[in-house]
matplotlib code that plots the C-alpha trace (Angstrom):
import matplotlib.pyplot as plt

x = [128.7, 129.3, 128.6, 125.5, 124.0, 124.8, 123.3, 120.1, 119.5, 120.0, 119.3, 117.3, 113.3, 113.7, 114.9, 112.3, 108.9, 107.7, 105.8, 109.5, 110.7, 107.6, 108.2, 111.7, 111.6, 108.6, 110.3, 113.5, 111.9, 110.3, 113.4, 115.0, 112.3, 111.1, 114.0, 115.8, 111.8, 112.4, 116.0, 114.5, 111.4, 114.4, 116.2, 112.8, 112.2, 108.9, 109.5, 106.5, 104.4, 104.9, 103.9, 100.4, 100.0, 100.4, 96.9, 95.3, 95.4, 93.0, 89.9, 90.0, 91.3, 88.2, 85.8, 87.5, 87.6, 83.8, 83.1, 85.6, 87.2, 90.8, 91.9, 95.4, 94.1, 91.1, 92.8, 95.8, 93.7, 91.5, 94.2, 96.0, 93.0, 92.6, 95.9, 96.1, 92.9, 94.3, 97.4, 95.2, 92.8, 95.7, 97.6, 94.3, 93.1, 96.4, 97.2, 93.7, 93.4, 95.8, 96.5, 99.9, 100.4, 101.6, 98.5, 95.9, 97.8, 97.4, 93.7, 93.1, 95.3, 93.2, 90.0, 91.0, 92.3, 89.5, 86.8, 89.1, 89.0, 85.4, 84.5, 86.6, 85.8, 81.6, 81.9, 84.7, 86.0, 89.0, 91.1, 90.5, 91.1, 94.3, 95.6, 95.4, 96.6, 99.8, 99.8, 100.9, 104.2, 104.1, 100.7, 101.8, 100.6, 101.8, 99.8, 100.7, 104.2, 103.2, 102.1, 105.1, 107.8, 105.6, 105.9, 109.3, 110.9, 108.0, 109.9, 113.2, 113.0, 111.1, 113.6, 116.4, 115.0, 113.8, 117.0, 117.9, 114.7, 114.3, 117.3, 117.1, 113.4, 114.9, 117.6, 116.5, 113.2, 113.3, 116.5, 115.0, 111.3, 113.7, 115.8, 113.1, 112.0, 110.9, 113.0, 111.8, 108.1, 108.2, 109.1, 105.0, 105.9, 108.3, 106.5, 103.5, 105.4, 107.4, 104.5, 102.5, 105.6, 106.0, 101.7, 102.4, 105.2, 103.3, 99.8, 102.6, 103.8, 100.8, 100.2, 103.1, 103.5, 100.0, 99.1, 100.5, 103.8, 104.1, 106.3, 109.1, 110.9, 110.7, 112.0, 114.6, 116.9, 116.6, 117.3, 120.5, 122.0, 122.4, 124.8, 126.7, 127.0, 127.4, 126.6, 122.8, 124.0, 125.6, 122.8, 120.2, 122.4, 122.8, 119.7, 118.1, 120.9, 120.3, 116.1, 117.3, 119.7, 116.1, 113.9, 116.1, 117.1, 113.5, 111.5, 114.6, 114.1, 110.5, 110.7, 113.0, 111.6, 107.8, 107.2, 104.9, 107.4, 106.0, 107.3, 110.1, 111.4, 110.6, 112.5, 115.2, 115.2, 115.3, 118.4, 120.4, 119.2, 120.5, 123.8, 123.9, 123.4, 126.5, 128.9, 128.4, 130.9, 128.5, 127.1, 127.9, 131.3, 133.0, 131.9, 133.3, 136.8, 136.9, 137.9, 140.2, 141.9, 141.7, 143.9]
y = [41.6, 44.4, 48.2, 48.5, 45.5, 47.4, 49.9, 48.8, 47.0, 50.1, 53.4, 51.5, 51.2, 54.8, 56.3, 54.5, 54.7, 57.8, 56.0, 55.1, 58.6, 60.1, 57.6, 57.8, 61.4, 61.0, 58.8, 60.4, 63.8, 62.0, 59.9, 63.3, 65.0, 62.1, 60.6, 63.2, 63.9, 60.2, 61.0, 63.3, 60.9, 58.5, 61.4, 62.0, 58.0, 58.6, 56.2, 54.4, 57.6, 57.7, 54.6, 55.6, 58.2, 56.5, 54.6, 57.9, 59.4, 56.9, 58.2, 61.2, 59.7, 57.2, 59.8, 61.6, 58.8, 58.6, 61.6, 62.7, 59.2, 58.6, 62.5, 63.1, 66.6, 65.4, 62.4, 64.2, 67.2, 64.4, 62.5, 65.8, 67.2, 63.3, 63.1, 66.4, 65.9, 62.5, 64.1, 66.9, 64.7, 62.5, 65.4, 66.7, 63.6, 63.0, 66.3, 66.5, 62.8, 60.0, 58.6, 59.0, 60.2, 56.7, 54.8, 57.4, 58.0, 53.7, 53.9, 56.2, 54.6, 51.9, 53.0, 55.2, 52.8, 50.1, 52.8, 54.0, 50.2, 49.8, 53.0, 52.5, 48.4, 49.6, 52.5, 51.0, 47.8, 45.3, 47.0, 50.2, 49.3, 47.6, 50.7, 52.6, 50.4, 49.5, 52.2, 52.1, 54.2, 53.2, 55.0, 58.5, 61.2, 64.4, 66.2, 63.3, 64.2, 67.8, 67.4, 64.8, 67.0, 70.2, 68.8, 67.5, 71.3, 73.0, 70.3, 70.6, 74.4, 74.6, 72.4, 74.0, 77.6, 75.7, 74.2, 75.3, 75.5, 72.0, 70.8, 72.5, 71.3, 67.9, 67.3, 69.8, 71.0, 71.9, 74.9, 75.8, 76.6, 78.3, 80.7, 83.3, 85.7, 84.5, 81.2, 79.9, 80.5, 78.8, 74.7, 73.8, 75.8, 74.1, 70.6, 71.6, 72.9, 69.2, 67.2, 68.8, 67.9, 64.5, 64.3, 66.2, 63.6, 60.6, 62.0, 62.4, 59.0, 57.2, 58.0, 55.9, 53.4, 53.3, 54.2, 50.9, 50.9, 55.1, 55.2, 52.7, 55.2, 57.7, 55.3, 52.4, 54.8, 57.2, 54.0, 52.8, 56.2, 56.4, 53.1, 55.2, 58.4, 59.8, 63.6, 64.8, 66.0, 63.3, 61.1, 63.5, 63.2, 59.6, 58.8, 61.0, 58.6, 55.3, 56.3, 57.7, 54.4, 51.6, 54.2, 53.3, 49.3, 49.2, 50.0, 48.3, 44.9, 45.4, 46.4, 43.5, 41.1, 42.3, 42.2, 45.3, 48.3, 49.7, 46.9, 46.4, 49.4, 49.0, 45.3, 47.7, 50.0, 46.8, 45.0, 48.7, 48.4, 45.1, 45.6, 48.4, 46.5, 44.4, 46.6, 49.9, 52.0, 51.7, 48.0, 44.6, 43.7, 46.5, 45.9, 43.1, 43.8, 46.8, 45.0, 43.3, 46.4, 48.0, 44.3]
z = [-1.0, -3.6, -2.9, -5.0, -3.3, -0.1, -1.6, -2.8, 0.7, 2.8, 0.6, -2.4, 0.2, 0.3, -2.9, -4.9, -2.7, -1.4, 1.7, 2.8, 2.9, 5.0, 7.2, 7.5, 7.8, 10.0, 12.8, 12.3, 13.4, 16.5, 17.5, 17.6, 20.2, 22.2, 23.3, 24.8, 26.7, 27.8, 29.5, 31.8, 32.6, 33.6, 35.9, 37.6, 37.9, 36.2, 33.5, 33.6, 33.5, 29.8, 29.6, 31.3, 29.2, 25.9, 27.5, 28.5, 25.2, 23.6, 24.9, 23.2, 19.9, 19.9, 20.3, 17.2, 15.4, 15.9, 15.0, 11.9, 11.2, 10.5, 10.4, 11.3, 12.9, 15.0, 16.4, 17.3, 18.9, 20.5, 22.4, 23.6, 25.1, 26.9, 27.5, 29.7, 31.2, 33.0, 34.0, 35.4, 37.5, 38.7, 40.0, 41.6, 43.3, 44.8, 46.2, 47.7, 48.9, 50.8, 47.3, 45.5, 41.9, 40.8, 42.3, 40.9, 37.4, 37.1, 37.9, 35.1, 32.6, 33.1, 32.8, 29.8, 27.7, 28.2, 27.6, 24.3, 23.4, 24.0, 22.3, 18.9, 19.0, 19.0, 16.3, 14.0, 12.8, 13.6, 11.3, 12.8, 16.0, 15.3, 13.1, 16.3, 19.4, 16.8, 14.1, 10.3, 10.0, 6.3, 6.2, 7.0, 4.9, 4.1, 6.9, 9.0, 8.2, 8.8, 12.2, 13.9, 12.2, 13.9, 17.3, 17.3, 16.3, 18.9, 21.6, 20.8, 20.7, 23.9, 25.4, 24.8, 26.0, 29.3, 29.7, 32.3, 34.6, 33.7, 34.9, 38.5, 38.6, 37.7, 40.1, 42.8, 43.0, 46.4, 45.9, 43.0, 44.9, 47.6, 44.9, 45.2, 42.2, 39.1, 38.6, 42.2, 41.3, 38.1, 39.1, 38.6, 35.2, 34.1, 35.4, 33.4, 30.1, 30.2, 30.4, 28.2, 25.9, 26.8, 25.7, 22.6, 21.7, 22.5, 20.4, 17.4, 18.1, 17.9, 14.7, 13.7, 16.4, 18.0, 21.0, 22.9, 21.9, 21.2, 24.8, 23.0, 21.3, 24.0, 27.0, 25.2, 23.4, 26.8, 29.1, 26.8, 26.4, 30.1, 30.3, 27.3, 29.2, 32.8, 31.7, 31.2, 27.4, 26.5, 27.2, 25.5, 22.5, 22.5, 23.2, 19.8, 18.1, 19.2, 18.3, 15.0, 14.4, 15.7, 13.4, 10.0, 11.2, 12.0, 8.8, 6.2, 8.4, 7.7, 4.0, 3.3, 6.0, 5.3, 9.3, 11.0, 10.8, 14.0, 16.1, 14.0, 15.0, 18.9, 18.5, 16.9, 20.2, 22.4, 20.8, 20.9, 24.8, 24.9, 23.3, 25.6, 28.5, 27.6, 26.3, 27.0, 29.1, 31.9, 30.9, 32.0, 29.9, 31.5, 34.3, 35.2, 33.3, 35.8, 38.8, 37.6, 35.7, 39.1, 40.6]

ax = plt.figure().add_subplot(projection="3d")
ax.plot(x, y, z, "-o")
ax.set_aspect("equal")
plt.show()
C-alpha cells in the first residue's frame, strides 16, 4: 500500500468535505472534555449515573423540539434544564425518604425517557425521532460546532481550577467536610459544579451521538484508561486519547464503510476497551505473565 493511498484513506474524508471536518473537530473537542468527566464518574462508582442522565435529558429536548424544531440552541437549553431538574428531584427524594439515590435516579430515567419518546414520536416523525435517540454527527453545523467546542473549553477550564476540591471530594469527602473554612464548606459545591458538567457534556453529546448512546464516549475511553494507568492524571489523559483516537477510527470506518458514524465511533470506543482489557499494563495478558515473572 503506497503513502498516498494511506493518505487518501485517512486524511483524504476530511480534507475534501467540510461535514468531515465539523465533525472531526466537533467530537474531537468532546472526546477531549467528557472523558476525563467520565474518569471521575468511575472513581466515585457512579458510572451508570451518566448513563441515566443521557435518558433524563430527553424530556426537555422534546418539548424544544415541539416548540422551535431542530435548533441547536433550544434543544441544547431544553435538555440542560431536564437534565438538572432530574438530578435535583433524585437528590431530594432520597435525602428526604428511605430511598437511595440509585433507586430514585432509575425511576426517573425511566419515566423521562418514555415521556421524551412519547412526546417527540406524537409531534414529529420517524426520522426525527431517530436523529435524536442516535444523532447525525455528519450533520453538525457551524453553531452546532459552536456550542460542543463551547462546552468542552468551559469543562476543561473549570476542571482544572476545581482540581483540587474535586479530588478530595472524590476520594475523601468525609476529611474534606471536616477541614473547616472555606474548602470544607464547599464538597456539595463542588458535587453540584461536576454534575452540572457531566449534563452539560452529555446535552453537547447528544447532538452528535443522540441521546442513547451520548454516555459512550464519556464512560469506554474513561473505563480503558484506568487498566492503562494507576495515577488519576494519567488516566484523565489517556482517557481524552483513547476518545480522541474511537472519534477519528470511528467516522473514516463510516466514510469508507458507509455505516452510521455515531455508532461507529462507540464500536470504535468498545474495541480500544477491549484491546485494553487484554493487553493493557493492568489487563488480562499481563496479568497472567505476572505470576510467573514473579516464579
Amino acid at each position: 500500500m503506497s503513502l498516498d493511498h494511506i493518505y487518501d484513506l485517512v486524511c483524504g474524508p476530511f480534507v475534501e468535505f467540510s461535514f468531515m471536518r465539523r465533525a472531526l473537530v466537533g467530537t474531537l473537542a468532546l472526546a477531549l472534555s467528557s472523558a476525563p468527566l467520565g474518569v471521575f464518574l468511575t472513581l466515585r462508582r457512579m458510572s451508570l449515573f451518566g448513563d441515566a442522565l443521557t435518558h433524563a435529558v430527553l424530556p426537555g429536548v422534546a418539548v424544544a423540539f415541539i416548540y422551535f424544531g431542530l435548533s441547536v440552541t433550544a434543544l441544547s437549553i431544553g435538555g440542560l434544564i431536564a437534565g438538572m431538574a432530574v438530578v435535583t428531584i433524585t437528590g431530594y427524594i432520597s435525602r428526604h425518604t428511605s430511598l437511595k439515590e440509585d433507586a430514585s435516579l432509575t425511576a426517573g430515567y425511566l419515566v423521562a425517557l418514555a415521556l421524551g419518546v412519547m412526546l417527540i414520536a406524537g409531534h414529529g416523525s420517524q426520522l426525527d425521532l431517530l436523529h435524536i435517540l442516535f444523532g447525525n454527527v455528519l450533520a453538525v453545523d457551524v453553531e452546532g460546532l459552536l456550542l460542543m467546542t463551547s462546552i468542552a473549553t468551559i469543562s476543561v477550564m473549570t476542571l482544572a481550577l476545581m482540581y483540587r476540591g474535586l479530588l478530595l471530594e472524590t476520594f475523601d469527602p468525609v476529611f474534606l467536610a471536616a477541614c473547616g473554612g472555606k474548602r470544607g464548606g464547599r464538597g456539595a459545591l463542588y458535587q453540584q459544579v461536576f454534575l452540572m458538567l457531566v449534563v452539560l457534556n452529555l446535552v453537547a453529546a447528544f447532538q452528535t451521538l443522540g441521546t442513547l448512546m451520548a454516555v459512550g464516549l464519556m464512560m469506554l475511553p474513561a473505563i480503558a484508561a484506568r487498566l492503562w494507568h494507576e495515577s488519576l492524571a494519567g488516566q484523565l489523559a489517556a482517557s481524552s486519547l483513547i476518545a480522541m483516537l474511537a472519534s477519528a477510527a470511528g467516522l473514516l470506518i463510516s466514510y469508507h464503510v458507509n455505516l452510521p458514524s455515531g455508532p461507529t465511533i462507540i464500536v470504535s470506543a468498545g474495541a480500544l476497551y477491549v484491546f485494553s482489557l487484554i493487553f493493557a499494563p493492568r489487563g488480562w495478558l499481563p496479568g497472567r505473565r505476572r505470576p510467573h515473572l514473579q516464579a
